[in-house]
Each structure stands twice: as C-alpha cells, then as structure tokens.
RODO-2510 file (C-alpha; in nm, 4 decimals, decimal comma):
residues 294
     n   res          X          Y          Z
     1     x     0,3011     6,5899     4,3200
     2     x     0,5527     6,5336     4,6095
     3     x     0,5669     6,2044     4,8528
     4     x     0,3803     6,4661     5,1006
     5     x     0,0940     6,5874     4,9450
     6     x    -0,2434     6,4448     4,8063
     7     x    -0,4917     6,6127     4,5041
     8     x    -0,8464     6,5626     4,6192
     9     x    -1,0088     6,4765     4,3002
    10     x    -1,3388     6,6087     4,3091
    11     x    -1,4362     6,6090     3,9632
    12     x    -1,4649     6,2109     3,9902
    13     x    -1,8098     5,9826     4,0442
    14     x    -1,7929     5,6272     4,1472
    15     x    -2,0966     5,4330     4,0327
    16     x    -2,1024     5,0621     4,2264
    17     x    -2,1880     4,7564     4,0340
    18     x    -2,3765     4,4623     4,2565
    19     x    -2,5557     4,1504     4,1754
    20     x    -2,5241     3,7741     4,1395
    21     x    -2,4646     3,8881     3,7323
    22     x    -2,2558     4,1892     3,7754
    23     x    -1,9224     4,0406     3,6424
    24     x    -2,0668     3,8514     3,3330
    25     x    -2,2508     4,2141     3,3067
    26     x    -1,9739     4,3875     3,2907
    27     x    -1,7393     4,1213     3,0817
    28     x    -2,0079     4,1646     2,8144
    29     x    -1,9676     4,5528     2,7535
    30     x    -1,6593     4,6645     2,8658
    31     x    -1,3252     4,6654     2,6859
    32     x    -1,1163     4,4913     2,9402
    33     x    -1,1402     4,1891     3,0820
    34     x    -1,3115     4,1800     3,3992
    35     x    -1,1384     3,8456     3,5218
    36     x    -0,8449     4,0303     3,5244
    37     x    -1,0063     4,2568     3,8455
    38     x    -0,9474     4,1182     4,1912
    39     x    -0,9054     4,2248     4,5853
    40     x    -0,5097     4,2960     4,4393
    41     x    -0,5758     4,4145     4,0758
    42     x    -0,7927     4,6824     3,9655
    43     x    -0,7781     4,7801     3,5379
    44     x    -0,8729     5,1012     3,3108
    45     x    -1,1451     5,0061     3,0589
    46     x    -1,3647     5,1862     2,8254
    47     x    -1,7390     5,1564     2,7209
    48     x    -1,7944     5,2161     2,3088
    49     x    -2,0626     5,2314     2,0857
    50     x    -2,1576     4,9232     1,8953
    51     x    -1,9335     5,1018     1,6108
    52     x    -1,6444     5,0928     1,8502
    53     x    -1,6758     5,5046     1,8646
    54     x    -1,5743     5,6463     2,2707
    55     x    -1,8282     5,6722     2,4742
    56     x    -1,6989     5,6391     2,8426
    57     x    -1,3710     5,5385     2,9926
    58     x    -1,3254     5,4464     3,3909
    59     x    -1,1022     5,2216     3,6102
    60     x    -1,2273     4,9414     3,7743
    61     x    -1,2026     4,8425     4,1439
    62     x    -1,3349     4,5340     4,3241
    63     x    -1,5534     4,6335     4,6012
    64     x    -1,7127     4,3672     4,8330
    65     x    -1,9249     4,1596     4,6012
    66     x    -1,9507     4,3810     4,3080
    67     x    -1,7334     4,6820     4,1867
    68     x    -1,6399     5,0468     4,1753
    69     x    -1,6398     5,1885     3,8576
    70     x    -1,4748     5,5525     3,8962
    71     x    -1,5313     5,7929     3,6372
    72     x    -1,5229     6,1894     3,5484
    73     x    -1,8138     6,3109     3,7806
    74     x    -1,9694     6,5089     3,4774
    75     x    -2,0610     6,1958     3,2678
    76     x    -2,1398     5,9644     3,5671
    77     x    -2,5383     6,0404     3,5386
    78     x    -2,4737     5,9528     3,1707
    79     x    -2,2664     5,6433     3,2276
    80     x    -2,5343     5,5399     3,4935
    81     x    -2,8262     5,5670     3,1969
    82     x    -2,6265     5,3654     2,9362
    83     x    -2,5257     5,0783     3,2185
    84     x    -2,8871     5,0636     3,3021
    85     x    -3,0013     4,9980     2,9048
    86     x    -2,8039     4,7089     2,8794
    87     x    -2,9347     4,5768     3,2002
    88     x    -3,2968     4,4294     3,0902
    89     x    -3,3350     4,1130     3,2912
    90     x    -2,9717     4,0854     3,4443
    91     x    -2,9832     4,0887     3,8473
    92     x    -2,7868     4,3890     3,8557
    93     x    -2,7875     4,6983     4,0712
    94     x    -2,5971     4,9998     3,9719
    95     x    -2,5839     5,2600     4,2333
    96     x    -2,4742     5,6514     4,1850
    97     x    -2,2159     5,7127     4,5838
    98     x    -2,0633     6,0127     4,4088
    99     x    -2,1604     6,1683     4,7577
   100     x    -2,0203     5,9366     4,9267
   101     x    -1,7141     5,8355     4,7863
   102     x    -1,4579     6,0158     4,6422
   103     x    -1,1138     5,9615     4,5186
   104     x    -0,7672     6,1177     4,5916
   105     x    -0,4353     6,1149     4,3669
   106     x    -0,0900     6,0458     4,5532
   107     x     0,2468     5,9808     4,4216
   108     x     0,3430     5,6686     4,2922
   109     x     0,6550     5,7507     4,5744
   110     x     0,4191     5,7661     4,8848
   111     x     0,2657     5,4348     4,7054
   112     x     0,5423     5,2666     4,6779
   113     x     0,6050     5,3508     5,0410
   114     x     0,2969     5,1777     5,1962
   115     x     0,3535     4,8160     5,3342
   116     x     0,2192     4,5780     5,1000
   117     x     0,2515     4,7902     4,7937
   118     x     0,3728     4,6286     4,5033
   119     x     0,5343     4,7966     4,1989
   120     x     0,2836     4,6884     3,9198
   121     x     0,0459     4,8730     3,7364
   122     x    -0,3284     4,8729     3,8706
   123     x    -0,1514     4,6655     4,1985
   124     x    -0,4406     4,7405     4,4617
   125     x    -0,4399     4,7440     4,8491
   126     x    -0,6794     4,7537     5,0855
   127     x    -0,6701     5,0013     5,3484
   128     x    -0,8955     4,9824     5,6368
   129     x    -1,2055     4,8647     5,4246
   130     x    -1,0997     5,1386     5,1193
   131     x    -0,8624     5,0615     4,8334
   132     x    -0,5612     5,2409     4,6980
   133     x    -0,4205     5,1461     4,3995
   134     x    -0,1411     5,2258     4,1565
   135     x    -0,2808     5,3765     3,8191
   136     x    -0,3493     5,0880     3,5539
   137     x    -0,2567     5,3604     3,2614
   138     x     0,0799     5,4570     3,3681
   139     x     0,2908     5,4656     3,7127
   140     x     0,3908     5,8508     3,6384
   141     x     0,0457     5,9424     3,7099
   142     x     0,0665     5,7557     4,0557
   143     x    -0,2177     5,6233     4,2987
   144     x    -0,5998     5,6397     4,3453
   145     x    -0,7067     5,6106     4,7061
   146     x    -1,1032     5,5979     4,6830
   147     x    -1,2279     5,6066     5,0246
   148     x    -1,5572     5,6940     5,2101
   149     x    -1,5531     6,0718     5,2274
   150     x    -1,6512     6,0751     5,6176
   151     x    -1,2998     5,9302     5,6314
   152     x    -1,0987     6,0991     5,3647
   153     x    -0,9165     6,3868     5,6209
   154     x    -0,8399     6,1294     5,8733
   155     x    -0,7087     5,9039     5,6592
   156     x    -0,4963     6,1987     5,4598
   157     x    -0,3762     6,2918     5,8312
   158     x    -0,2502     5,8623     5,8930
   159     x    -0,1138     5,9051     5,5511
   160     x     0,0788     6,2089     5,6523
   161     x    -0,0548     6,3824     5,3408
   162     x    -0,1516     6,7365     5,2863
   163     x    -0,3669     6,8241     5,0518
   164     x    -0,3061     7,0625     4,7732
   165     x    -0,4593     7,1619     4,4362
   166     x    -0,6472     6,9160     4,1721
   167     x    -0,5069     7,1168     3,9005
   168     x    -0,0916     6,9999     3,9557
   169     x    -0,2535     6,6586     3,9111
   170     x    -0,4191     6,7122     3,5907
   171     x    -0,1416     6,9426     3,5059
   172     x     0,0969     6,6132     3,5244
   173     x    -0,1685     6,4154     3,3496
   174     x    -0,1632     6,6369     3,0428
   175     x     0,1761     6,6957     3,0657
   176     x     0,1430     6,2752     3,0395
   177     x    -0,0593     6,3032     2,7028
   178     x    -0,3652     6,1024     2,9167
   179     x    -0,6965     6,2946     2,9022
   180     x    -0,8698     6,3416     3,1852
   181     x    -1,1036     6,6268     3,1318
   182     x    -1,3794     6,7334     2,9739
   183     x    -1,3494     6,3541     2,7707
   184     x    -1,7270     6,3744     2,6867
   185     x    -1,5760     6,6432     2,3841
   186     x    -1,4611     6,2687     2,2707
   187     x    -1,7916     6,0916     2,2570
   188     x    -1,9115     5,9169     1,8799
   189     x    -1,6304     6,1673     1,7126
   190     x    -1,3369     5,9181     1,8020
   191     x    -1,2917     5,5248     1,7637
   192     x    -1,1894     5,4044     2,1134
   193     x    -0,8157     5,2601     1,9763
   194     x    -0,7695     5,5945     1,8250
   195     x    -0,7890     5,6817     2,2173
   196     x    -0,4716     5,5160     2,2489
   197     x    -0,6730     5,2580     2,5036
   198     x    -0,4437     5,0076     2,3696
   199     x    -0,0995     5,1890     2,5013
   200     x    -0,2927     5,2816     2,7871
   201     x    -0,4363     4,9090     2,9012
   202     x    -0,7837     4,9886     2,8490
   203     x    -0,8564     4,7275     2,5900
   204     x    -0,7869     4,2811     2,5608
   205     x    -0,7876     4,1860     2,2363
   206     x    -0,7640     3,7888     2,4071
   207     x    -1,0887     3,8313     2,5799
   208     x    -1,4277     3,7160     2,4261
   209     x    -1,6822     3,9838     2,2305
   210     x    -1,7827     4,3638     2,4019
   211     x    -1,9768     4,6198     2,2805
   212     x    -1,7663     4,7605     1,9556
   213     x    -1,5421     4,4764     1,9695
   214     x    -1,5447     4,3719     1,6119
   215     x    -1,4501     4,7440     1,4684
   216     x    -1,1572     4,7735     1,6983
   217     x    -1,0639     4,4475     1,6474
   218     x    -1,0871     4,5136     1,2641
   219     x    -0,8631     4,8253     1,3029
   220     x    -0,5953     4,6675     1,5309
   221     x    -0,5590     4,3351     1,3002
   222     x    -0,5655     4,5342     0,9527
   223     x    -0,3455     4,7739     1,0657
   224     x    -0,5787     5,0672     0,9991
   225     x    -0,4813     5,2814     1,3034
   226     x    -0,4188     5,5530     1,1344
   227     x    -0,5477     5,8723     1,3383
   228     x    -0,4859     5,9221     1,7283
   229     x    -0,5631     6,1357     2,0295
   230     x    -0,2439     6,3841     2,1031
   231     x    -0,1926     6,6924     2,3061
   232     x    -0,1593     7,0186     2,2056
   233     x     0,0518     7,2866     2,2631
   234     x    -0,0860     7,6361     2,1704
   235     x     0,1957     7,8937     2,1166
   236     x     0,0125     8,1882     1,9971
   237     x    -0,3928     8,2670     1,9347
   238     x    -0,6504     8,1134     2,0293
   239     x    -0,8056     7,7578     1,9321
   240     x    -1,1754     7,6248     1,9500
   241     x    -1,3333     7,2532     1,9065
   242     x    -1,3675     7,1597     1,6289
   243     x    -1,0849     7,3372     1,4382
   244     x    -0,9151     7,2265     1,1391
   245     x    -0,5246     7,1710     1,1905
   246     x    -0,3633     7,2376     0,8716
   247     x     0,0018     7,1674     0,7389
   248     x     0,0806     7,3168     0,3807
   249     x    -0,2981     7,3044     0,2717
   250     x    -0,4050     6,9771     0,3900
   251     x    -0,6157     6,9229     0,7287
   252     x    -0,3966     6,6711     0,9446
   253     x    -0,6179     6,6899     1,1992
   254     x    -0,8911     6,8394     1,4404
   255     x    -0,9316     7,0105     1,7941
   256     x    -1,1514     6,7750     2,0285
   257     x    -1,0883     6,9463     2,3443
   258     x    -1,0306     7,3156     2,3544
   259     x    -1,0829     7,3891     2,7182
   260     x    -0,8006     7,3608     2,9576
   261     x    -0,6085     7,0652     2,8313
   262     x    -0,6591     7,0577     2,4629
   263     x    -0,6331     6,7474     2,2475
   264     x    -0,6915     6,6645     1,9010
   265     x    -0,7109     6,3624     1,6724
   266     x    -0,3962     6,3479     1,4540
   267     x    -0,3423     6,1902     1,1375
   268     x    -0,0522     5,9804     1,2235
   269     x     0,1997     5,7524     1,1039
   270     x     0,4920     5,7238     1,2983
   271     x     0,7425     5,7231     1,0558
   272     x     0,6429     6,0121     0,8602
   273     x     0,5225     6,2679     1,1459
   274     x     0,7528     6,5777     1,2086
   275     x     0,6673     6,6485     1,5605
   276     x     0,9158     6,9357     1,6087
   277     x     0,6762     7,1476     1,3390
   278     x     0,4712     7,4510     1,4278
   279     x     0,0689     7,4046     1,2724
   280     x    -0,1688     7,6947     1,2478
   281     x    -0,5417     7,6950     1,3039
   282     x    -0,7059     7,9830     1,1752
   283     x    -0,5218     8,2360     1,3548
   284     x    -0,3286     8,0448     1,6036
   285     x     0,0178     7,8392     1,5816
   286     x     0,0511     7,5210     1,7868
   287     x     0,2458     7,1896     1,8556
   288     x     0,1584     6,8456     1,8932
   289     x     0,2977     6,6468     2,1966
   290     x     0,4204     6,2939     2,1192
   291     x     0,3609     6,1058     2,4918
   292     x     0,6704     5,9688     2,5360
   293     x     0,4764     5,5638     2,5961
   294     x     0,4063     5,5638     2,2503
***
C-alpha cells in the first residue's frame, strides 16, 4: 500500500461490547489486558479455550462506553455465540454492526501523516466520532480506520485516499508472517502462544487469570514453546490441510491453512532450524518463512 490509497476490508465484523460490566467482562476472558484500552490506545487480543487452544483473535477499540471488538467477518456469528455463554448474569450487551461498520487498512505513512498521530503501536485517534489507529501487531501492516459505512467514501475522499484491492493488503500481511485469513483452520488444533500472540502483543502475562491462562502461562514459564505458526512457501505441487511436512523421514510439521495464504505449525527451535531448506508434502516441495519479528 502507498500513502494514497486505502484497502476496504470487507471480510471484517465488528461486534460492540456495552454495559456497566463490559470491561471486567472482557478482562476475565480475553488475553490482554483490557486496562491497557483507552480513547488513545486500542490492543490485539485473543479468546482460547479453557486448554489455552485458539479460538478467536480480534483488536480492541474503545467506543463510547463500551468497545469494538473487530474480527474476521466469517467467525463473528461464532465469536458473538461464545461471548454470549460467558455472559450469564453480567449486564452486558453484545451487539453484531457488521452492517454498519466496517474497517479500512491505510499505510502506516498516511498515519503517520494525520495531526495527532503518534508513532506507537495500537496509538488511536479519533476522527470525527470514528477511530483510526495504528496496528497493535506490527507498524508494517499500518492503520485501521473503522468508521460508520454511510461515511466511509466521504471520509476516504477528506483523507485523499483511493481505494484499491483487499488482496495487496493481505498480500503484505502474509508477506508479514501475520494470519489474517481463513484463521478458523486454527481453532482447538493450535495453543494460542504457538500463535506467536506473544511476538505479536496479543497476550499479558502481568495481568490477572483469562480463559486458558494457566496452560499458556505453563508453556511460556517452562519454556515448552516448542511448535509455532509460520508461512509457507509452495514451490512446486499442490498442498492441502492437514498435510504432513516431512524432512528426512520425520514429520516437522503440519499444513493449517491451505487456501490462499498457507500456514503451518512448525516444530521449532531456533537454533537448530535450517530455514533455507526445501520440504516436500506428498507431492509438493515448499519453504518455510521465518517473519523477520521473531
């Protein structure tokens, strides 16, 4: 993405979280800590099992009294289902505006250009009564304005931005090693700090307990990270979920994602992975990307 141009994201839901309870609601299940989400400070977070296994991840926003919570569009029915178990007595309201917000990716360039901007990760302004905020995962991916969508092309036309295709964004995302698609591949197959939510900012290990706190607090203290979440590179065949990645007989690792913007979980020690070395599955040859964060 150029300073000029915009990638309407329309594979995104927002789901808005309201109530005298929503932030000790919230606190309670999700990996980050809310207190750390204000008018100027918005965070990336993920929702686990009570294993610690992915089942959701989502940035944060503060919205009026409550919050946005803006997630991949397919699971947001989903995410809305789980939310609403853990609600029981909690004076709560979760509401589905997927149709009528939506979010837009910009350039951390054009961010850094607005007045008031401010170059820190999840840094959040408002504009008008909408928020645009620098990505809390990494500046390289740039900003999310999420705005009403009766105002989206007149605010793209203030902005002096042009729209252009979704696809260069998630393009830069993969190119990243973030996952942005098709994540609900991930769900109950993946521990959330195999996810690389650490690296990313998803999780605090200061805060107090979350849902699937204790196993990913067991894994990050014993050192027992031993698997994680990398992109893949296919240089010849073809590759399916599920598939075994094997280097001189032994299965390293498997596909997760096929479609689009594959990843797989990686057996991984940093010291002892060759990542310049060509691995077949079944029939096809491929490489693993090392993000260049880690």
């Amino acid at each position: 993405m150029n300073i000029n141009s915009a990638c309407i994201l329309e594979d995104r839901g927002i789901l808005f979280i309201d109530g005298s309870d929503a932030k000790d609601f919230l606190q309670n299940l999700i990996t980050n800590d809310i207190n750390k989400v204000t008018e100027n400070r918005s965070c990336f977070a993920s929702l686990l099992t009570p294993q610690g296994k992915f089942l959701f991840d989502f940035i944060v926003i503060k919205h009026k009294k409550g919050y946005f919570i803006d997630c991949e569009k397919s699971q947001i029915n989903e995410l809305f289902k789980q939310l609403s178990l853990y609600k029981l007595r909690s004076d709560v309201q979760i509401l589905n505006l997927s149709n009528e917000f939506v979010v837009a990716a910009l350039s951390y360039e054009k961010f850094i250009s607005i007045d008031s901007s401010k170059d820190e990760l999840g840094f959040t302004l408002k504009y008008g009564e909408d928020h645009i905020l620098l990505d809390p995962r990494n500046k390289k991916l740039g900003a999310r304005l999420v705005i009403n969508l009766e105002k989206l092309y007149l605010s793209l036309k203030k902005l002096e931005l042009k729209s252009i295709d979704q696809e260069i964004y998630y393009d830069l995302s993969f190119s990243l090693g973030i996952p942005q698609k098709n994540t609900n591949k991930l769900k109950d197959k993946i521990f959330g700090i195999e996810c690389n939510f650490e690296e990313l900012n998803a999780i605090d290990f200061k805060k107090g307990c979350y849902v699937g706190q204790e196993n990913t607090a067991r894994i990050k203290l014993k050192n027992k990270l031993t698997k994680r979440l990398f992109p893949i590179k296919i240089i010849e065949g073809k590759i399916n979920e599920g598939d075994s990645i094997i280097n001189e007989e032994s299965e390293i690792g498997k596909v997760l994602i096929s479609k689009n913007y594959p990843f797989a979980l990686i057996k991984y020690t940093s010291d002892k992975f060759n990542f310049n070395s060509t691995f077949k599955i079944n029939n096809a040859k491929i490489k693993i990307i090392k993000p260049n964060w880690l």
